[in-house]
N, C-alpha and C positions, 0 to 999 in steps of 0.2 A: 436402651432396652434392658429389662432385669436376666439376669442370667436364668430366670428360670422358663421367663418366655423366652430363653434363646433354647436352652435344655429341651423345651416342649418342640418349637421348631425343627430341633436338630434331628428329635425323635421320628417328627413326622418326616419332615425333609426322606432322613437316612430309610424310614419305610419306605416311603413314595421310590425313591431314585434308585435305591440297588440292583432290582429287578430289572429295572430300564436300564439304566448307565453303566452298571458293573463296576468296572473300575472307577470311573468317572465320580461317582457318588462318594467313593472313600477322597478323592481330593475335593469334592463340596465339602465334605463333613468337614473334615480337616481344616477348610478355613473357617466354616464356622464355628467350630470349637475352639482355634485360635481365636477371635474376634471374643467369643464367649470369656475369653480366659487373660483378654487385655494384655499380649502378648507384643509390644511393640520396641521399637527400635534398637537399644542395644541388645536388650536383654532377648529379643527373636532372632537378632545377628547370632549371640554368642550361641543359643538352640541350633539355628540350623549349622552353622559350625559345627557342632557337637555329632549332632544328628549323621554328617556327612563325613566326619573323620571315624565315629563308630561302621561305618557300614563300611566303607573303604581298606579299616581294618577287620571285618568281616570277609570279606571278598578276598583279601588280601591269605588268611587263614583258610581259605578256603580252595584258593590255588595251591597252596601249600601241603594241602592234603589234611591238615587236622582239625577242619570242620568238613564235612561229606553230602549235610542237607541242604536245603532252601532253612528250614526252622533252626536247624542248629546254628546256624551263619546268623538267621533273626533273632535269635537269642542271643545272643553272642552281643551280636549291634547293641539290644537294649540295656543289656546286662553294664557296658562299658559306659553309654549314653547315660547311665540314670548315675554312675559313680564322675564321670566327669561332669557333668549337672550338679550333682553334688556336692561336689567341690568346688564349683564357682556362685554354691549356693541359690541358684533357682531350682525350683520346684514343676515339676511338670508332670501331670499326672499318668500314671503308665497306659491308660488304652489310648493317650492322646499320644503321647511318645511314638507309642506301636502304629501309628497314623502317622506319623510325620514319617519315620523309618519308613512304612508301604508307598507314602507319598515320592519320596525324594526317590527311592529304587522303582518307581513307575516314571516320575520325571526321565530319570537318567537314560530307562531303556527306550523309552520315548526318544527321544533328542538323537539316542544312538542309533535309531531306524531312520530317522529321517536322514541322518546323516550318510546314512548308509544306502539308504531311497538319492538322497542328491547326488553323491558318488556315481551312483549306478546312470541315473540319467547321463549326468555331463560324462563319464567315461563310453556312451550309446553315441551321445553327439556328438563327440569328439570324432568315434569310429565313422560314424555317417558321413562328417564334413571332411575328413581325411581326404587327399585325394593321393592315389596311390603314382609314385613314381614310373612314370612310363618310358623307354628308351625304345626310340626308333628301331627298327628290325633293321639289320643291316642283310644285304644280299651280295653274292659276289660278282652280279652286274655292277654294282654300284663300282667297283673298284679297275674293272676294264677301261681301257685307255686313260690310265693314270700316267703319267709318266714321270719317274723318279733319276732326278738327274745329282752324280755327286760331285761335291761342291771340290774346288780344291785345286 
């Protein structure tokens, strides 16, 4: 397909879905803007690498107290993304960049909910199947006509 019927698609696509999908439609887009942009094997390895080491040290800056926003922390990401891009010499154009960065930080929180959703289950089922330690009540019949004899 020519990149400009993929262009005309992406257009439409990105109208049709956003409204509908929300989030969802920026990771359509996303891949077919990669697709569009012939984006494959090493050279998408070394992108998402990039991509996920920029945000990492975003977040990272940002626990740290000297980035304070969601945008400043996304600037930040892109700003370092597009110099280490740079330096390994591929080219990636900045609203796709700005896509990948939203993609991988909606993957990440994604993966962290479910994981957090699984936790939750298996720590409900755990409590459920627990069965709690029970010790017989003792009473002080039980202990009448014992008889204790010492040895010796």
């Amino acid at each position: 397909m020519e990149a400009g019927v993929l262009n005309l698609l992406l257009g439409i696509g990105s109208a049709l879905l956003i409204p509908i999908a929300g989030s969802t439609a920026k990771f359509v887009s996303q891949r077919l803007q990669m697709q569009s942009l012939k984006i494959k094997g090493d050279v998408w390895e070394k992108t998402q690498l990039v991509v996920k080491t920029a945000i990492y040290s975003a977040e990272q800056r940002g626990k740290s107290g000297k980035l304070t926003t969601n945008i400043s922390k996304k600037n930040h990401a892109l700003k370092l993304a597009k110099v280490l891009l740079d330096k390994q010499k591929i080219k990636v154009d900045p609203g796709v960049l700005s896509e990948l960065i939203e993609a991988n930080i909606w993957e990440e929180m994604s993966s962290s909910e479910e994981i957090a959703s699984t936790l939750a289950e298996s720590k409900e089922e755990l409590q459920d199947n627990a069965k709690p330690e029970v010790k017989p009540e003792e009473k002080l019949e039980d202990f009448k006509g014992e008889i204790i004899e010492a040895v010796g």
